[in-house]
N, C-alpha and C positions, 0 to 999 in steps of 0.2 A: 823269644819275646812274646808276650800274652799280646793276644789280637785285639784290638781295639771294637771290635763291630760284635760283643757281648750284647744280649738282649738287655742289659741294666742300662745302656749306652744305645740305642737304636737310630740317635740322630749322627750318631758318629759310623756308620755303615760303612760310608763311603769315601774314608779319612784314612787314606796309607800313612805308614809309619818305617820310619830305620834309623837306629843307629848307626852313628859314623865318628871313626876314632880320631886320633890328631893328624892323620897322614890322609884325611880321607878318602877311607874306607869303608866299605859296610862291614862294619860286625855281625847284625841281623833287620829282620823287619817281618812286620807283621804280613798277616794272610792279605790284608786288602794290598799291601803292597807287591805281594806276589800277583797281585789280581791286576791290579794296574800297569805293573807292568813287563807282567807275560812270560814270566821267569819263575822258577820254584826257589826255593830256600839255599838249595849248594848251590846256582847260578848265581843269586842276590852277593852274598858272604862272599868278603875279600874284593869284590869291584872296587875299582875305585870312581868315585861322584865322578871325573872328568873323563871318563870313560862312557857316562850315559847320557852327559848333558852333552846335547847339538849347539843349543843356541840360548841367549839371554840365561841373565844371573851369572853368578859365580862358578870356577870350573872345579875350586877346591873351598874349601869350609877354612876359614880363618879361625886359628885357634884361640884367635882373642880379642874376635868379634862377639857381641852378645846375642846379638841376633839379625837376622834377614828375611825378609819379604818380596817375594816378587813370582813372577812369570818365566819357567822353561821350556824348551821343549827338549824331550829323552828320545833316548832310541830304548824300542820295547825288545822282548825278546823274540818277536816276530818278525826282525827289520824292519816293524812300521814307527814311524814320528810322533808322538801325543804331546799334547800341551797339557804342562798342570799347573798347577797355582800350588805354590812351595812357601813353605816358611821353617826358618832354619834357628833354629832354641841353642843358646848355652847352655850346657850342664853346669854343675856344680858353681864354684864361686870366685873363678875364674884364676886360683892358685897352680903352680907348675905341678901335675900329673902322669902317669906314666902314657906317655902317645900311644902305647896301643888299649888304654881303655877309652871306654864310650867317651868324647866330650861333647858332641853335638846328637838332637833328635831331631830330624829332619820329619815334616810334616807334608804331604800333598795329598791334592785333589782333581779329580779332572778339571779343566779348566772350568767348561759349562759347564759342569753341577756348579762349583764355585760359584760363578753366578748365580746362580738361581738361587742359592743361599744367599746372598748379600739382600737380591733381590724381594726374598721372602722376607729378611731380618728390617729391609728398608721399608717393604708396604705394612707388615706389623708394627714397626714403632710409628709412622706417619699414620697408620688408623688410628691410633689410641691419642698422638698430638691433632689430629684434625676435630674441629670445632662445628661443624654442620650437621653433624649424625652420630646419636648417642649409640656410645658403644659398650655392651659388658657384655663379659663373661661369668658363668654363672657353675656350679657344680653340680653333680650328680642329685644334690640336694634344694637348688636350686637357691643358693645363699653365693652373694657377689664376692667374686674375686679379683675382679680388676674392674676399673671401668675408665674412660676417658672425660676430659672435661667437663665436656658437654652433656653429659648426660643431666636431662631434668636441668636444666639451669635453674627455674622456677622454683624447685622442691622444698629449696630453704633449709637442704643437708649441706653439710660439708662436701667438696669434691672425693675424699676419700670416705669411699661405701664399701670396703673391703668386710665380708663376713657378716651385713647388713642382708635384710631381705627385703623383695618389694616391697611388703606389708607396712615397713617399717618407716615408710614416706609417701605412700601412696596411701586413699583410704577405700578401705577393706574391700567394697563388691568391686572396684576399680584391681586392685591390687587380686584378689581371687580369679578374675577374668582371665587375665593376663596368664596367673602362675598357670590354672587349666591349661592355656594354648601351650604354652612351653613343655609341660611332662607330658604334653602329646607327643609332643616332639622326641621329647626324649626317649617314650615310650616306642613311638613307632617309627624314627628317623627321614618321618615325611618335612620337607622344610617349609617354613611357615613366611606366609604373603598375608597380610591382611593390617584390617583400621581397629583402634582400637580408641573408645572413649576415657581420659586417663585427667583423673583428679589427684591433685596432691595435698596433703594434712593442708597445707598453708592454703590451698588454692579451692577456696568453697564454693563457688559461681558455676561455670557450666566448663570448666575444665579445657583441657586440650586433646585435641584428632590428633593421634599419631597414629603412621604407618610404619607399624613391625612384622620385621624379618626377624628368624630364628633356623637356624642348623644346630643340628647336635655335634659334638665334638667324641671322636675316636679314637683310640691309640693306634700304634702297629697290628695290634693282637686284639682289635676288634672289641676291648672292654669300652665303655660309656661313659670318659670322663666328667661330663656336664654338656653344653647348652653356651653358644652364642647370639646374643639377641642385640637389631639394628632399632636403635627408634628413632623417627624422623620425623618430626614438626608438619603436619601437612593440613594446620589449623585453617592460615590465611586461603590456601587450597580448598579444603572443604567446605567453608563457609560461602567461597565464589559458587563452586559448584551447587550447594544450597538455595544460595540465592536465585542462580539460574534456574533450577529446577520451580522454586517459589512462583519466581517469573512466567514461566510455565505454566506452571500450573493456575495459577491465579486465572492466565490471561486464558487458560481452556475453561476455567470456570465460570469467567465473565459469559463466553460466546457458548456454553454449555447449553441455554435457551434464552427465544426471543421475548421469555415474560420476565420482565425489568426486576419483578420479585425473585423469581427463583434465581435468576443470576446475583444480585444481592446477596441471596443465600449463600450459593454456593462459593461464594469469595469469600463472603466472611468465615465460613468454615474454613475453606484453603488457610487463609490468615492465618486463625488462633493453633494451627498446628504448627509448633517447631521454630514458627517464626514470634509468636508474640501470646502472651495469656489473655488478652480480651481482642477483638476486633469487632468493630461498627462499616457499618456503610448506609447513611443517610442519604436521599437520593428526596429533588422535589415533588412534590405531588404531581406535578404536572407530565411529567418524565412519562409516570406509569400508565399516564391516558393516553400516552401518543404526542402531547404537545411539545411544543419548546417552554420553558423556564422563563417566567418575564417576572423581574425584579419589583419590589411595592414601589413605592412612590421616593420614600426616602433611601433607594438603593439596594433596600438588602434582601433575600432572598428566604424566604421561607423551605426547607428541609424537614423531611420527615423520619425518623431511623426505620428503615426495612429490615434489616438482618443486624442483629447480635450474637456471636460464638464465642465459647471459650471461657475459660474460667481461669482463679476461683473466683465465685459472685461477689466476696466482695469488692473486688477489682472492677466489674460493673456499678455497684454503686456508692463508691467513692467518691473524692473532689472530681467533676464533670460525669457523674456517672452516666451508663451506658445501658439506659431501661428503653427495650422495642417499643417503637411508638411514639416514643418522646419527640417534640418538636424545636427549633433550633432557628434561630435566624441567625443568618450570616452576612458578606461584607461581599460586596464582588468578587474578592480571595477567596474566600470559603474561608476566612476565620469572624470566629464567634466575636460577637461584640459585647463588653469588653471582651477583650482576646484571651485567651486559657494560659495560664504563667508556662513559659517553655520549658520543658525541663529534659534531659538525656532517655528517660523512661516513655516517651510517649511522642507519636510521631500521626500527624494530621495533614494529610496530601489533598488538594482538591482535583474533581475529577471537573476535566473542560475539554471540549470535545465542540471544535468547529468556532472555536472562539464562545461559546455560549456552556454560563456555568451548568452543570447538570448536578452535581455533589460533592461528599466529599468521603475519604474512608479515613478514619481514624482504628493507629493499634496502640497498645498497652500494655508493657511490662511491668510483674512484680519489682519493687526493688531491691530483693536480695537475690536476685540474676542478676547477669553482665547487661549494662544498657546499650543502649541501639546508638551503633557505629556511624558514621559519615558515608559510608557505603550500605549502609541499610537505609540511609533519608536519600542517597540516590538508585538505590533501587525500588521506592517506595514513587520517588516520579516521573521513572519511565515507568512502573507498575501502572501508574494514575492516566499514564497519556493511552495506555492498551485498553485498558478496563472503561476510562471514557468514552473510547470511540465504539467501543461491542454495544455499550448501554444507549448510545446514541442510534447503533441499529437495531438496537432491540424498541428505541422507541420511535423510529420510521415505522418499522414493521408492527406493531400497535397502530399508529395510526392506520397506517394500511389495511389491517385486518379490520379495525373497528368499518372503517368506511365501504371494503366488500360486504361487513356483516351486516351491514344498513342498507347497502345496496341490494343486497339480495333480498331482504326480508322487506323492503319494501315493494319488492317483485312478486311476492309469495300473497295468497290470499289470506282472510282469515282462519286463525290456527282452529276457530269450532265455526261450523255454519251448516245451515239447515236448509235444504228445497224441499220439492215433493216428493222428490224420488231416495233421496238420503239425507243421514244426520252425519256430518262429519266432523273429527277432530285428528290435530295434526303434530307433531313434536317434530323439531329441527334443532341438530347439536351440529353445530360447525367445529370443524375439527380445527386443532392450534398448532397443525406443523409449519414448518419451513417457510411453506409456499403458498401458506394462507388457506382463507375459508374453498373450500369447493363450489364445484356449479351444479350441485342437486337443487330440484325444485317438484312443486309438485302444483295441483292444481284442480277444483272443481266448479266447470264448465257448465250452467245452465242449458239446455237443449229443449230442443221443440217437442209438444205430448207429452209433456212434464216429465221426457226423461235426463239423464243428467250424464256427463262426460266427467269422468274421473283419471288424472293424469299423474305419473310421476318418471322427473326422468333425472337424469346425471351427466351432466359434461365434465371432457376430460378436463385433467389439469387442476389449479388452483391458484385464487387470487381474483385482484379485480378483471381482470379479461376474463378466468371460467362465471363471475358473475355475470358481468358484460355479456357472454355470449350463452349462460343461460335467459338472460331474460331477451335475448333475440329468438331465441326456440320458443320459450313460453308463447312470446307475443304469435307467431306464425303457429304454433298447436292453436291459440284459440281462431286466429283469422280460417285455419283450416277445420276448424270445427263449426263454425258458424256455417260454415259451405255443406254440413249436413253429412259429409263424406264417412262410408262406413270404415271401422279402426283400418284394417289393411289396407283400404286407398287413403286413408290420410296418413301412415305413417312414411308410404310411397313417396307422396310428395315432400314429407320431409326429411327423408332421406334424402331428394333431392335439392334442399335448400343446404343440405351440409354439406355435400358435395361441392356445390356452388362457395360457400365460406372457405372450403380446403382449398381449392383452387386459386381464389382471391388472398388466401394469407400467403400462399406459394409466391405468389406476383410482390407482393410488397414484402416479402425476403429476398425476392431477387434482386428490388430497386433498392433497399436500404445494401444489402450489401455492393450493391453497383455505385450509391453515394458513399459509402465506407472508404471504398477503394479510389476516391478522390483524393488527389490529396499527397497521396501513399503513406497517411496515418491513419490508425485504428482509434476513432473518438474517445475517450474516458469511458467505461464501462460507469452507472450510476449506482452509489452506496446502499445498499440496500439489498432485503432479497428478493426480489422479482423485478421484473421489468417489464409494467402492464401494458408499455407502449408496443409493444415489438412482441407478436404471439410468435409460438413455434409452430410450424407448418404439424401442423396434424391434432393440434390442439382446441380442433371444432370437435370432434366427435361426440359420440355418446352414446347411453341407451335411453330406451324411451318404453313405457308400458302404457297401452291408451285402453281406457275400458268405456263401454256406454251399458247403462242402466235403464231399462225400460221398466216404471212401476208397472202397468198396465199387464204384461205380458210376465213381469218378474224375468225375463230373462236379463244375461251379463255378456254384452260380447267385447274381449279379448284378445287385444294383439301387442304383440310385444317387437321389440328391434332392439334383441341383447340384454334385454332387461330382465330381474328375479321375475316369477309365476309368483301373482299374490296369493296369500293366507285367505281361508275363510274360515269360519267359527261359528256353523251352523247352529238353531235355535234348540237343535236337542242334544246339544253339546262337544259333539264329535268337531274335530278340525280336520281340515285336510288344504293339499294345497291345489289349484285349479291347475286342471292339463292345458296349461297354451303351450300353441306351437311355439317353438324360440325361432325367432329370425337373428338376420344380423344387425348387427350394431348400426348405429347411424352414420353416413359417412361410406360403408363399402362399396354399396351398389350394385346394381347386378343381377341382386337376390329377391324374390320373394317375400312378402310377407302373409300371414295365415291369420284368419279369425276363427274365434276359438267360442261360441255361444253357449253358457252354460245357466240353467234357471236355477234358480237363487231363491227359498222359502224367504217372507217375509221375517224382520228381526234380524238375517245372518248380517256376521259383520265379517267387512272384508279389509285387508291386513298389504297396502300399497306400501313398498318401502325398496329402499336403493341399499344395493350391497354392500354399505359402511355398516347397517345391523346384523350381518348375516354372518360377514366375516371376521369381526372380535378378533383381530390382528393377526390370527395364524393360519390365514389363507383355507381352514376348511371349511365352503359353504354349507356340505351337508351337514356338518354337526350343530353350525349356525342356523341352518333351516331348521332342523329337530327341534333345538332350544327353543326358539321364536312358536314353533306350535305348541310346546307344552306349554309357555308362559301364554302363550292367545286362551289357552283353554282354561286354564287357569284363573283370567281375568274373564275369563266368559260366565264362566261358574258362579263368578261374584255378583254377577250383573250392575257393573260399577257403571259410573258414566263414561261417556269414549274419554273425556278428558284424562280422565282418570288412569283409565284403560291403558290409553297412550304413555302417558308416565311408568305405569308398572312396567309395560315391558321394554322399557331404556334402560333400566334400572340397573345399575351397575357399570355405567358407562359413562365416566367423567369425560366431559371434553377434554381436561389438558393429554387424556392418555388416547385419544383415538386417534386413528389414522387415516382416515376419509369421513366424511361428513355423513350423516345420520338423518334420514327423510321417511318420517312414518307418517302416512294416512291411513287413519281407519274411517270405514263408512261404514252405518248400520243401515240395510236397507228398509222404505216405504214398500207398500203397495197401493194401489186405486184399486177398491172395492169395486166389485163387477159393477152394483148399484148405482156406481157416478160414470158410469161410462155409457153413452147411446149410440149405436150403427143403424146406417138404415141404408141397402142398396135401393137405388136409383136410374128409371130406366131415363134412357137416350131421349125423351119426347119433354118439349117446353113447358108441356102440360102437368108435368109430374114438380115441378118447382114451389106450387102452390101447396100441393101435401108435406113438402120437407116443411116451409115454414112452418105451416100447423103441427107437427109433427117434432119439433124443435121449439116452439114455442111450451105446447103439453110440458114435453121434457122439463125446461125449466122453471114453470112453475109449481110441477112436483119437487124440485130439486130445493124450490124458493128462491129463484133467481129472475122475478118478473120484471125485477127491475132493467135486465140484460137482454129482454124478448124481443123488444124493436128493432136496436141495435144489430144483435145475433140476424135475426129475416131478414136485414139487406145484406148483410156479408152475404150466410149462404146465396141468399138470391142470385147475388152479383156472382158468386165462385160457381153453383151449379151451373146458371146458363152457359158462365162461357165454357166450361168446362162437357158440356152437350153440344156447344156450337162449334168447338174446335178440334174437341176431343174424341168427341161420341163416347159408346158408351164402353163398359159399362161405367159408372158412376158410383165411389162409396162416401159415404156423411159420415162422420164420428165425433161427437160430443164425450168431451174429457172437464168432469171437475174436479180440481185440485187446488194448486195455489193460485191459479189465473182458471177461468173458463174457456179451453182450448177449441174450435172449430176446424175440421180438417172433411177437405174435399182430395179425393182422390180420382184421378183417371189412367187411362193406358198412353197418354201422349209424352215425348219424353221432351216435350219443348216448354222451356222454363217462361213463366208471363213476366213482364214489365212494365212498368208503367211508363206514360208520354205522355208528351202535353196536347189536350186537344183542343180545337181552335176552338171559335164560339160558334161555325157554322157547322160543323164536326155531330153527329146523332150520337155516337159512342166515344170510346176513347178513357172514360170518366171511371168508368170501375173501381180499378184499383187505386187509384185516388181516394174513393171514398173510403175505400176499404183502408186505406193507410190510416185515414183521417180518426175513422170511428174507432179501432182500435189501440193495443196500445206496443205491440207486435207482430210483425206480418213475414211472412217468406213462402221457400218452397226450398223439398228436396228431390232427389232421384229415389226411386225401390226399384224392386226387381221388377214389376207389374208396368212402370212408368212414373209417376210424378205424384206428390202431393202437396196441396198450397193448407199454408195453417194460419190459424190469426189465434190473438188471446189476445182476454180483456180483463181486465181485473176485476176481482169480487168486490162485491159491495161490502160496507164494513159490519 
């Protein structure tokens, strides 16, 4: 008998076979039958059937039955039991024949393979009838061969696509896409996961997401008959996840920054991508100052357009067009009065945020796209509840920033000012991060002898507390400047007054959270980014650079606590930067500070500024210090004015991109001509008092100041005596004109004079009373030698 398991026949492998005559008997049977069960060909021939079968079915072949089906079990040629799935055929046409030819062909299988065929026969025809995933098969060529229901419902072809190709219901770059992925497949037998965007002839709009699978298909003998491919609807799917991601995105777009504009911007961008061809967002005018929105008188609200994205143009200026700028009144809703006809293509959300309108975002599709879903208008107002509430802290945070930027610059001196000793101008860019403006300040200090105190410092942190608690530094630099104190004992002291603030904001972190823990809830954190009420312990600090300038002498003395070494821009071109000693920061304690005396040619200008110009956001000061001299010298060369000066070298430095705050002082210095300055030592005897006046009087009326000669003889009078009677000697006089006429008595006594009230029976007492009275400023400081008391009176005009 020819073996059934011939390679033209490959699914029949495993499909025994035997003839069995009227008596049954085996006459023969194939090789698989020999296989199955365990017997060669003489063993097989002449058995008879009820000799093999144990159990179930028939034990003999009925010669005139037509057929049977069922389940046995045999005994093999190994004494062991197998189970097969049998079916037993009539031959011929069921007429009287001789019994010993063939009349029945008996068919078996293992039982389990059996199975598994039914099993394989049952999942292929239930794939090709199931209706949820389009199913074809495809050839070597890649033209359909089968496919099930469902495939493309949509397409607008017949169910039967037999010998049809993609091409031929899909259009073309859709259809190209696709066949690519599959002769990958087939090419390389790697099996195919992925989404594909799929338009059909009939379907012109924006198509359908399907997720296609593809395996290739193989024979026994490894040839490539084609290509099975899964397509799955995974439209409503991808559009959620779309949307979500919109979501997303929009709402990082909103909180992208705190200026009202740019987040504008960058929403309407997000928008017109993917999601709609125009998008607006008009937002109030007031929004972008910081304020809240307050409606006119008849209710409705005035809007501004900030941001337009997206095309084509003329989809912006269409019916309700979308031109930047355009202004817009609206209803308490945020719809336009009359209201804009509704229509499926355009969708207008207002944005409200605390109960108070702030705007509104309007999108807009072409209408030869698919218009906007029921799930796009409610994506579009939880979109509006996110994007409201980021714009509403973008405009606390505006306020706040404006109100530190006003805080601080009204702490700040004038940005150009002139004394005797320097011409000053000043440039301040507050930076526009997060955290608000910084506590840079700077500062110039009028001083006694017409010399002049030049400050700039920087506290940590930002926001209204670093302004707050720069203008507590400021205020305590000049109260300790007025005390005369040279740069290294005044930065002492104020080193010591931060110490004292770090300590005290320690204490009231400890009470607030001792009141937190009331309760056993933690209070609402407040919306917004800072919290000016509540500093962080250690956000007194700072540095500080103190310089005094003496015209007279032209020297600069110099001390810093952590602060840059200023620029200078000498009068013959050359820049360099001053060697001060560096101390530490303010706030440490413990340490040291150094003064640093350096004399200074009339003309130089000196270059005071805080680490936000130095460091140009990538942390290296040196190449920031290098820059800042070439551009000093540069603008030196020009001999601009300081204003001017000032400006050039910021120059490139937008506020919205800096990252600390920006404090440039430059000063050009004066000098006093030896010619306005008069000394005269003075011996210890009462008798010599009478020569200073004369001798001070002369002076001034060479100077052309007779008008001042009366006045000036009783100060000194009054300073030399006591200054003999308390002091001794020796005694120095020094006549300074400038912008005041300065008088300065000097001794070795290191005890500072006062004034008292003295009775009416009292011989002295009066002095420096008078001495307050006739002039127009009075003091006294410590030097190295002991003491000096000074008066100045102003010039005549």
């Amino acid at each position: 008998m020819d073996d059934l398991d011939d390679s033209r026949f490959p699914f029949l492998s495993g499909v025994a076979a035997v003839l069995v005559d009227g008596d049954g008997r085996v006459l023969d049977g194939t090789a698989a039958a020999e296989r199955l069960l365990a017997m060669t060909g003489d063993d097989l021939r002449g058995r008879a059937l009820r000799d093999l079968v144990l159990a179930g079915g028939p034990r003999a072949v009925d010669r005139t039955g037509a057929s049977w089906r069922g389940r046995v079990t045999v005994r093999t040629g190994d004494g062991e039991p197998a189970e097969l799935d049998v079916r037993v055929l009539r031959l011929g046409d069921g007429a009287p024949v001789d019994r010993r030819a063939a009349h029945h062909v008996v068919l078996a299988a293992a039982a389990r393979e059996a199975d598994r065929w039914r099993q394989d026969q049952a999942f292929t025809r239930e794939l090709f009838l199931q209706d949820r995933i389009g199913l074809v098969v495809l050839d070597a060529d890649l033209r359909i061969i089968r496919t099930n229901a469902h495939l493309l419902p949509y397409s607008g072809m017949p169910q039967d696509l037999a010998g049809c190709r993609l091409g031929d219901f899909l259009q073309a770059e859709d259809a190209d896409s696709v066949d690519a992925q599959l002769r990958e497949v087939l090419a390389t037998g790697r099996p195919l996961v992925g989404e594909e965007l799929v338009r059909t002839l009939v379907d012109q709009r924006s198509g359908r997401m399907l997720a296609i699978s593809a395996f290739r298909l193989q024979g026994t003998d490894g040839t490539v008959i084609g290509v099975t491919a899964l397509f799955n609807d995974v439209t409503d799917q991808y559009r959620t996840r779309r949307r979500l991601a919109l979501l997303h995105q929009v709402t990082a777009a909103a909180g992208h920054s705190l200026s009202v504009a740019d987040s504008a911007r960058h929403m309407a961008d997000a928008l017109a991508v993917g999601f709609a061809d125009v998008a607006a967002v008009e937002i109030a005018p007031a929004v972008s100052t910081g304020e809240e929105p307050v409606p006119q008188a008849d209710g409705r609200l005035l809007l501004r357009r900030l941001a337009v994205a997206g095309d084509p143009p003329e989809a912006r200026t269409g019916p309700g067009g979308m031109e930047l700028g355009d202004t817009v009144l609206v209803d308490g809703e945020g719809a336009a009065e009359p209201p804009d006809p509704a229509h499926d293509w355009e969708i207008t959300v207002p944005l409200v945020a605390r109960g108070v309108l702030l705007g509104r975002i309007t999108v807009r599709r072409e209408r030869w796209k698919d218009p906007f879903e029921e799930e796009d208008r409610v994506l579009m107002r939880e979109l509006a509840v996110r994007v409201a509430l980021a714009l509403d802290n973008a405009r606390r945070y505006t306020r706040e920033h404006r109100a530190a930027i006003g805080l601080q610059r009204s702490l700040l001196p004038p940005a150009v000012h002139s004394v005797a000793a320097v011409s000053t101008a000043s440039v301040y860019l507050p930076t526009d991060t997060v955290g608000g403006v910084g506590g840079d300040w700077f500062d110039v200090i009028p001083l006694s002898s017409a010399r002049v105190a030049l400050v700039v410092g920087d506290v940590t942190g930002h926001g209204l507390h670093a302004s707050a608690t720069m203008g507590r530094l400021r205020t305590a630099v000049r109260t300790l400047a007025d005390l005369e104190l040279e740069p290294d004992e005044l930065l002492v002291h104020l080193d010591d007054l931060v110490a004292q603030l770090l300590v005290e904001a320690e204490l009231v972190a400890d009470v607030d959270a001792g009141l937190e823990g009331v309760g056993g809830a933690e209070p609402p954190e407040p919306i917004g980014p800072a919290r000016p009420g509540r500093p962080e312990p250690g956000s007194f600090g700072g540095t500080c650079l103190y310089a005094v300038y003496d015209p007279v002498s032209r020297i600069c003395t110099v001390a810093s606590a952590g602060h840059p070494p200023p620029a200078v821009a000498y009068p013959d071109g050359s820049v360099a930067v001053l060697p001060v000693a560096p101390g530490p920061p303010l706030g440490v304690g413990g340490l040291p500070f150094e003064s640093t005396p350096v004399e200074l040619p009339e003309g130089s200008v000196l270059a005071l500024y805080t680490d936000g110009l130095i460091e140009r956001g990538d942390g290296d000061i040196d190449a920031g210090t290098a820059e800042l001299l070439r551009r000093l010298a540069a603008v030196r060369s020009l001999d601009v004015p300081l204003r001017e000066a000032g400006q050039r070298l910021v120059a490139g430095l937008p506020p919205t991109r800096l990252h600390d705050d920006v404090t440039l002082l430059l000063a050009r210095t004066k000098a006093v001509p030896p010619a306005d300055t008069a000394v005269w030592s003075v011996d210890p005897d009462p008798a010599a008092v009478a020569k200073v006046r004369e001798d001070a009087t002369a002076t001034l009326e060479e100077w052309g100041l007779t008008e001042l000669a009366f006045t000036t003889e009783l100060v000194l009078s009054e300073l030399v005596t006591n200054a003999i009677r308390y002091a001794g000697g020796p005694v120095l006089v020094r006549l300074i004109r400038a912008d005041t006429l300065t008088c300065e008595v000097s001794d070795g006594s290191s005890t500072q004079p006062r004034m008292r009230r003295a009775r009416l029976t009292d011989e002295g007492g009066r002095g420096l009373y008078l001495v307050a009275q006739l002039t127009s400023r009075w003091g006294s400081r410590y030097t190295a030698s002991g003491k000096t008391i000074w008066t100045e009176q102003e010039l005549p005009e």
